[in-house]
N, C-alpha and C positions, 0 to 999 in steps of 0.2 A: 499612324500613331494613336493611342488610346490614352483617354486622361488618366489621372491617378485616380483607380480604384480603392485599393485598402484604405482603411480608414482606421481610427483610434477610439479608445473609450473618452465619450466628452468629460467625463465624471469619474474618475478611475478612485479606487477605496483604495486602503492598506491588503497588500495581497501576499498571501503565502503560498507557499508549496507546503501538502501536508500529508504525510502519509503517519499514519496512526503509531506512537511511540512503542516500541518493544522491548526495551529493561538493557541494564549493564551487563557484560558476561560475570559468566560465575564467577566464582572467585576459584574454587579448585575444576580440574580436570575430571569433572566425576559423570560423563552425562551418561546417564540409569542405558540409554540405547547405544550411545557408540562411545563404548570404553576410554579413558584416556583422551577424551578431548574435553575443550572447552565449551559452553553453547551460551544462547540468547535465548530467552522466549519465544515462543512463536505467535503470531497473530493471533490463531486460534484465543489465545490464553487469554485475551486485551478484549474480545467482543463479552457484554454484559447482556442483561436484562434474562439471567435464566435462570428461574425458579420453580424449581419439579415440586418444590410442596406446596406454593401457591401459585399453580397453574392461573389463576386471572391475574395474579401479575407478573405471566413469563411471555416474551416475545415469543419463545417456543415450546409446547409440550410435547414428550416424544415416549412412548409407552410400547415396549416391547413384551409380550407374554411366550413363553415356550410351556408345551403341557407334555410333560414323560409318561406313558402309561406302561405299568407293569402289569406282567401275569400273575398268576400263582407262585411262579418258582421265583419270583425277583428281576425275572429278567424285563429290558424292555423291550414294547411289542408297540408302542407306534407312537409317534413325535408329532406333534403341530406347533404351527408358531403362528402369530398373529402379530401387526405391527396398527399403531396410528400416529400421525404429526401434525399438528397445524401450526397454523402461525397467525398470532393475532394481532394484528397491526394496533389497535386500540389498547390493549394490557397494561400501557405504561403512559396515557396520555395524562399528563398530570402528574407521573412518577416523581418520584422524592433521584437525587444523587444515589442514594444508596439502592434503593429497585434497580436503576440502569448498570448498577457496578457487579450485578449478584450472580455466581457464576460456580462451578466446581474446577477442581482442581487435583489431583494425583500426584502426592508427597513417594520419595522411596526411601526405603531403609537398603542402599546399596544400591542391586541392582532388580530388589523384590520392589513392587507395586501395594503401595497401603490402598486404602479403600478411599474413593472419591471427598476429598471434604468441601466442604459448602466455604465460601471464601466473599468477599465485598472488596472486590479489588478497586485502589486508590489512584489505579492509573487507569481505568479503563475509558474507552474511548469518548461515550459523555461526560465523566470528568474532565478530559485532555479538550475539549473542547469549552468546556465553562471554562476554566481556567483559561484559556486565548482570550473568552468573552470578558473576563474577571478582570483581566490584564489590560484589555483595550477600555476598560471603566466608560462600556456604552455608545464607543465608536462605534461603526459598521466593519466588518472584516470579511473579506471573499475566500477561498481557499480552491486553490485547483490541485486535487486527489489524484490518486494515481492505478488505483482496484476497484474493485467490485466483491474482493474479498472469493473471487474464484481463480487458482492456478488450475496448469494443467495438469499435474499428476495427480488432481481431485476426478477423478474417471475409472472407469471399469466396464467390462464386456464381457454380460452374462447371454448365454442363448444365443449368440450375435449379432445382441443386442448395446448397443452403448447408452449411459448412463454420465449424468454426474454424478462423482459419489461424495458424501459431503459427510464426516464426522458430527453427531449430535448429541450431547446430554441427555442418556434417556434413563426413563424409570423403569428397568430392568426386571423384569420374572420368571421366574419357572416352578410350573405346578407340578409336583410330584405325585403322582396319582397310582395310586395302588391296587390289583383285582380288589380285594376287599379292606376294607379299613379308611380311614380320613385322610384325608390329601394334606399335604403339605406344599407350604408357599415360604421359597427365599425372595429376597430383595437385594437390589444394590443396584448402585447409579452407575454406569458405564458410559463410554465414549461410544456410540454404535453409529455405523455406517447404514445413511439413507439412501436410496439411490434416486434419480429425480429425471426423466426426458428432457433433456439437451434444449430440445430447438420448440418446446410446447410454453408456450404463455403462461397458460390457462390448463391444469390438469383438473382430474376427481380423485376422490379416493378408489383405490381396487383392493381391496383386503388380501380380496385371494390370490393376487400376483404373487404372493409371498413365496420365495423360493428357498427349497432345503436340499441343504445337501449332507447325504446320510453314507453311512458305510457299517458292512456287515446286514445280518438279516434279523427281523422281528422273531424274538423269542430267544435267539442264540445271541451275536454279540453286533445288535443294533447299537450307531451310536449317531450323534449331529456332531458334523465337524462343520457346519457354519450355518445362518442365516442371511437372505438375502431378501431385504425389505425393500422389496418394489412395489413400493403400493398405491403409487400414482399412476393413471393411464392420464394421454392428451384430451385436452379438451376444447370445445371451443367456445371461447367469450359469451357468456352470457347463458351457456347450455345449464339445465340443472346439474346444480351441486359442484359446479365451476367455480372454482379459485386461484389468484397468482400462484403460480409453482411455488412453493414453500422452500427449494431449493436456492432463490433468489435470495432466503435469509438465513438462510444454513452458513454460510460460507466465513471466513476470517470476521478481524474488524472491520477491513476495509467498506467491509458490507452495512456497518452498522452509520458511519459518517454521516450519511444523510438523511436518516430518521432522528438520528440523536439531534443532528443541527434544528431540524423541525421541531421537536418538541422544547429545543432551547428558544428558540425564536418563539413558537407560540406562548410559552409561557411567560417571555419578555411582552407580549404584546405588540412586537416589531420583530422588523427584520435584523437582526444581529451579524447573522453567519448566512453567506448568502455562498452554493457550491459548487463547483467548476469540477461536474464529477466524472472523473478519470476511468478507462480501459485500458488494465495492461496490455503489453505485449504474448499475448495466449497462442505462441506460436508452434504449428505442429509438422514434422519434418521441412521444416524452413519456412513456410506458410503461414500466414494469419487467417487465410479462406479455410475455415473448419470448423466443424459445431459446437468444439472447446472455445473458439471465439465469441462464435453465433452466443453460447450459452453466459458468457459474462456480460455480452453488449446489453440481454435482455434483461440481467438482475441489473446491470445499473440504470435500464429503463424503470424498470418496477420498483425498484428500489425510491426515485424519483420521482414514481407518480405517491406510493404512499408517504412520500417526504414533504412534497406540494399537496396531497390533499387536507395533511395537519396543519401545515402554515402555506401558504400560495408563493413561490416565488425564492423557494429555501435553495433550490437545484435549479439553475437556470443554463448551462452549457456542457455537455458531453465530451469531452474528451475521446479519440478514439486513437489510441498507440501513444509508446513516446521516444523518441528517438529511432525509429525503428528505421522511417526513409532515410535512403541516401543513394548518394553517386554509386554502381556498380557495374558491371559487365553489360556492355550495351548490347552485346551476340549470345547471352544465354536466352534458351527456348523457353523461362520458368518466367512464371508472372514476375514483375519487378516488384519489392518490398514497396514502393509508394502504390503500384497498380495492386498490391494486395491491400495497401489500406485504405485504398478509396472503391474496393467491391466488397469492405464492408462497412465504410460511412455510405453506401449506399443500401444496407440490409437495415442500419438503424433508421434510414431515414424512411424506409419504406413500413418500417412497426410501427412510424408515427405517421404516415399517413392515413388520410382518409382510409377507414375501413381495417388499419391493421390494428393490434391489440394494444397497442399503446395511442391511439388517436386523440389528438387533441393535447399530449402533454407539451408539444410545440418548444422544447428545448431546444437549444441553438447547436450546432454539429462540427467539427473540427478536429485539428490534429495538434500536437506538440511536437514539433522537431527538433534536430540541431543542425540541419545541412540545407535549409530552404535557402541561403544565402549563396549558394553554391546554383543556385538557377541561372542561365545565362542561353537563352535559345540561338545565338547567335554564335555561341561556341564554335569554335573549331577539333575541339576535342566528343568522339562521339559519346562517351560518356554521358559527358554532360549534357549533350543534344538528347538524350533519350531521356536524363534524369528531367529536365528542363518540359518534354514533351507527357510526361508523368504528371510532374508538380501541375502543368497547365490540365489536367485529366482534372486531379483532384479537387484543384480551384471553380473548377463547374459544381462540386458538390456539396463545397463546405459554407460554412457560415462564416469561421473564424481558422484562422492560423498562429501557434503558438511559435516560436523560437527561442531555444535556450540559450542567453546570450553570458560567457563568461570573459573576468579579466583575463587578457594574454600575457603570456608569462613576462613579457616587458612590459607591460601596467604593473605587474607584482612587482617587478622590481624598482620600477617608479617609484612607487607605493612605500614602498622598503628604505628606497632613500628618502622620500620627501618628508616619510611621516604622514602623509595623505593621500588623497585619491584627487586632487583640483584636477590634475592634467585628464584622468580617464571620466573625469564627469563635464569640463571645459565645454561652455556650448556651440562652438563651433570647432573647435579643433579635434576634441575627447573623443579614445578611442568607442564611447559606447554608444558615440553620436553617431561618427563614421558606422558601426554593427549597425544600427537602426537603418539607418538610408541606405545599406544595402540591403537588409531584406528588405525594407519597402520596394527599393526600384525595380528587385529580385523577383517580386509579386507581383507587381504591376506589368511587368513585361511580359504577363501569360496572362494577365486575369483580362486582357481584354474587356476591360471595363464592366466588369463584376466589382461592385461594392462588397467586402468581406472586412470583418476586422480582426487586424493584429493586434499581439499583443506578445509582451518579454514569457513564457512560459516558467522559466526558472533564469535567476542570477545571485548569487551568494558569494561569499568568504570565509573558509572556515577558522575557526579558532585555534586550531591545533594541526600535528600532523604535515607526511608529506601529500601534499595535492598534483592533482594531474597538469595544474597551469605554473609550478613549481621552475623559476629558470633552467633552464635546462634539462627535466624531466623527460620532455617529447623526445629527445635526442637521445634518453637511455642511459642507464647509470656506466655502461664499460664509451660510450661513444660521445656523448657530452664534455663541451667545453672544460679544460681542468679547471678552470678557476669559477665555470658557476656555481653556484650553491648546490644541485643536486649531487657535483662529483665532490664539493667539499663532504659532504653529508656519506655518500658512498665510501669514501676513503673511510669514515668512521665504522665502520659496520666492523665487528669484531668476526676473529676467525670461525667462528662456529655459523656464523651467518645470520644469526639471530638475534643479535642485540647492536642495537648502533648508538655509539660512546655520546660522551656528554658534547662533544665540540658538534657534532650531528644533530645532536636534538639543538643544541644551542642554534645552530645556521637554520633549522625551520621553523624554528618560535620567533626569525627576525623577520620573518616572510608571513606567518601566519600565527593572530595573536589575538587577543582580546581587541587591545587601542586599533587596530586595521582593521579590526572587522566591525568593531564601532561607526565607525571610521568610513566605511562602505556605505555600513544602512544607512545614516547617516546622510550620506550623497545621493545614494540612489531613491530613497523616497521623496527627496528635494525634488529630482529627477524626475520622477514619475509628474507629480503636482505640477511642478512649469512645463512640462511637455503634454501631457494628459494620456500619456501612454499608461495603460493598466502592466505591472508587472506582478509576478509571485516571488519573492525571494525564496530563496532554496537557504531554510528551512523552518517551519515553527518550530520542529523539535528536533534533538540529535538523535540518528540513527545509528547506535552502536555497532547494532550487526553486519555495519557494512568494512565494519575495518578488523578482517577476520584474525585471529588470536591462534585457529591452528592452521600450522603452517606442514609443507608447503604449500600455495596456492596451485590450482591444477594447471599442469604444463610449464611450473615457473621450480627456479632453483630455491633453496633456503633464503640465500644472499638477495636472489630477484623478487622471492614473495615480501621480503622485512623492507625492501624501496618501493615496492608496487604500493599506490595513492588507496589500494583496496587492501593493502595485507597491515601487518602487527603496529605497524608505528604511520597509517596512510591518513589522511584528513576526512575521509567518504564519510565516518562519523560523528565530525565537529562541527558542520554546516548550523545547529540548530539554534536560535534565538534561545530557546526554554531547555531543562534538563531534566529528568527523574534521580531519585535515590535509592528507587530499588534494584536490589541484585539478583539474579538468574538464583534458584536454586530447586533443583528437586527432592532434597534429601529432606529427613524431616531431622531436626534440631534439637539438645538441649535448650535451657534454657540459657544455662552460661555459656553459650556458644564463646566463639575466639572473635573477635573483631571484624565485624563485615571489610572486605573492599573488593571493587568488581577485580576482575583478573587479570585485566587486559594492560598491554604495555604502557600507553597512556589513560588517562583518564582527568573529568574537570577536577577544577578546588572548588570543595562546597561553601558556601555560605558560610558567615558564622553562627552556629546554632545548629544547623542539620548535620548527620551523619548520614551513612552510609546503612539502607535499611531491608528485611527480608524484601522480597519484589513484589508484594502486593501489598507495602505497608508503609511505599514509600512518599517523598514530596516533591511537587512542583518548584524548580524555583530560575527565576532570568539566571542567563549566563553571561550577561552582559552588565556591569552596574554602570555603565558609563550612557549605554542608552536610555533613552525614556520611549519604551511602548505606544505607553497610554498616548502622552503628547503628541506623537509621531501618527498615529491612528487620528485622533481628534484634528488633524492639519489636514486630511483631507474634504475634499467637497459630497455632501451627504450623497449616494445616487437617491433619487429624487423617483425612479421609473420602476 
């Protein structure tokens, strides 16, 4: 027998799950790229600090020149292109709100493209972040992220050769240059693709990597049908003219989290926002072992070391996946989903070893799961003898282990009758006691006495909507109990399959509401303080885009995508504490436009005072008036380390 390894946080702060807010859907069906649907913003649109006119105060400058050269007759006889990017981690130390918010943007009339405009967006990710600080009124707040602000279909393979490819803000030119006479220069801001080495730390500049691709012949009918700015070669640490891949800050908002927290915190003078910063799941034909992996684990290292070298201490634990492991086919030949993500919390850990490019940043290394409860080496199912023989792999490599712990749909319903949550928070009987002690016993019976600390990854309630922990939900809208609430709710769904009647919404607003989910934080930060377990609740902000508005859902009928906890009427987007006002829109406006409201089947009540506003001109504001934040932050104990 080995004693109890895992341990807790002695010190646990108010903890969120936070992935960067991305706006209401539209309100009409107009998106400028795929006809007749609905949309959301995209990350891209929520990362700030870019200012192509004042390059010293832009996190990035990005300068693309093309030069046309004509003959006599007009025609053209030979093309060049020249690219540069840097990224200067310094540009905004001491930045005002409005530098970090500064960004371009692409309005359409239709389905035509106006010309870039320069925009101060009022959500963007270091506002969405004072604002948590604004709200906790000088508590401490943790936050464990979820990106690095790189997916996978940010790639390409030129020569074959792979690349990340990463969309950038650049200052755009082409010299027109004539056999005889004055050359001519246009301008305009563009979105252009930079291409960036994958698995390099540390690249230089290569100018001349620049690649073109041209058709037709010089003099008759040469033309450029693209550029490809490859302009970094690898380099290594410390070599001349060596710098972090500038790829590392190319990427979404997700990317920007931990520099904005830095500079929020150093200009506090403390540590405010301290980040538990997250790698998605970057997985490529079933696999996470990949250089699309490799290339996020390293921006969220770098990312982390320029985060920690503004404030010390702003980024203290890595995330690596979330949800990814689980129980599966104990006779397949193919690495196991945990065996895949623990040979790559052993690639991060090796960038921070002595000697690797990230050395000495000494971040803590871990996973987020939902199935480590499911460990039991003693199984008699082989499953779980192989999943269990996994988990104990991992456990040699990690630091920390996350567990998403939700109410089960008989807590909901508890819940629903009592008016409370006593029974799922009860300290000895409560079903979230019971969750807890078994992943502890879950971990301990592999950790062979490895000290690692646990901790809740994600636990939440959402406000709205049908959710996945919904009675009767797991059972399926045609196979569940008649008389739970999901088949009440099902019977309402109108013929068309797309709208579900008023007795439907009425039986999910009894389950999921403002007062219960009050009601929850409420419990579960109690919770947190007399246990000293560190959790994140799910979520600071609401995620719209997870409760999609066009339907069908892929592989799901009308009827199945409008009950699916992810489609038209699902809860996936009402988890969050806080909310925005802005609406999706790409089209550009009168002034007397008609009435904003987003588009989607549900949506919150705003405040009194706020409307419903263009998406980059929106407001912060709680979704909760029944909780208090601030006080709820202030209750717990300062970490002190």
């Amino acid at each position: 027998m080995f004693g109890p390894a895992p341990s807790v946080a002695a010190d646990p702060v108010m903890g969120l799950a936070y992935q960067p807010y991305v706006g209401q859907w539209s309100q009409q069906a107009n998106n400028p790229f795929a006809p007749d649907r609905f949309y959301t913003p995209s990350f891209n649109t929520y990362a700030g600090g870019i200012d192509i006119d004042h390059p010293e105060q832009s996190l990035l400058t990005a300068r693309r020149e093309v030069d046309l050269r004509f003959d006599l007759a007009g025609q053209v006889s030979g093309i060049a292109a020249r690219g540069t990017l840097t990224f200067n981690p310094n540009a905004l130390r001491g930045g005002t709100p409005e530098q970090w918010s500064r960004t371009w943007f692409r309005f359409h009339e239709g389905t035509t493209a106006k010309p870039a405009s320069h925009i101060e967006h009022q959500a963007s990710v270091y506002r969405q972040l004072a604002f948590l600080v604004q709200q906790a009124k000088g508590a401490p707040l943790t936050l464990a992220t979820y990106g690095s602000g790189f997916q996978a279909g940010y790639w390409r393979t030129l020569n074959s050769r792979s690349y990340a490819a990463l969309p950038v803000w650049t200052d755009n030119r082409v010299n027109f240059i004539p056999a005889n006479g004055a050359p001519n220069q246009t301008r305009a801001i563009d979105e252009i693709y930079f291409y960036f080495p994958p698995t390099a730390a540390y690249v230089k500049p290569a100018p001349e990597r620049v690649t073109l691709e041209t058709t037709g012949a010089p003099g008759r009918d040469l033309a450029l049908q693209a550029t490809h700015l490859t302009v970094f070669e690898p380099a290594r640490k410390g070599a001349p003219d060596a710098r972090l891949n500038p790829g590392f800050f190319a990427g979404d908002a997700n990317g920007q989290i931990a520099l904005a927290a830095a500079e929020i915190n150093a200009q506090a003078g403390k540590r405010l926002l301290t980040i538990k910063a997250g790698v998605e799941n970057v997985a490529v034909d079933g696999s996470l072992v990949n250089d699309r992996m490799r290339f996020a684990i390293l921006a969220a290292l770098a990312q982390a070391q320029v985060a920690n070298a503004r404030y010390p201490g702003t980024v203290t634990h890595l995330i690596i996946s979330n949800e990814y492991g689980q129980v599966e086919d104990p006779h397949s030949d193919h690495l196991s989903s945990t065996g895949q993500i623990t040979e790559m919390v052993r690639f991060a850990k090796t960038r921070m070893a002595s000697g690797g490019d990230f050395a000495g940043l000494n971040l803590r290394i871990g996973v987020r799961g939902h199935s480590f409860r499911a460990v039991d080496p003693k199984s008699t199912n082989p499953a779980v003898r192989r999943f269990s023989q996994d988990v104990a792999a991992l456990v040699k490599e990690v630091d920390f282990l996350m567990e998403n712990l939700y109410p089960s749909p008989e807590a909901v319903a508890a819940a629903r009758t009592d008016g409370h949550w006593d029974a799922y928070f009860a300290p000895d009987t409560g079903e979230l006691n019971a969750q807890w002690r078994q992943f502890q016993q879950a971990i301990t019976s592999v950790a062979r006495g490895r000290e690692i600390e646990l901790m809740i990854g994600e636990t939440g309630h959402p406000t709205k909507g049908i959710a996945f922990n919904l009675p009767g939900y797991p059972a399926g809208p045609d196979t569940a109990s008649a008389d739970s609430a999901f088949a009440v709710i099902a019977r309402a769904v109108d013929p068309s399959g797309t709208r579900i009647g008023q007795s439907g919404i009425k039986t999910f607003r009894e389950y999921f509401n403002e007062e219960l989910a009050t009601a929850f934080l409420t419990g579960v930060f109690r919770w947190s303080r007399e246990t000293g377990v560190q959790i994140h609740v799910f979520e600071a902000f609401d995620e719209p885009q997870k409760f999609v508005q066009n339907l069908p859902l892929p592989g799901l009928t009308l009827r199945a995508s409008t009950l699916n906890h992810a489609g038209s009427h699902g809860a996936e987007g009402f988890y969050g504490l806080f909310a925005y006002t802005g609406v999706a829109d790409f089209q550009v406006r009168p002034q007397t436009r008609t009435r904003l409201a987003p588009g989607s089947k549900l949506m919150n009540a705003l405040p009194a005072g706020l409307d419903w506003t263009a998406q980059f001109d929106g407001r912060f504001h709680a979704k909760l008036p029944g909780f208090d934040f601030a006080r709820t932050a202030a209750s717990f104990t300062v970490i002190s380390h």
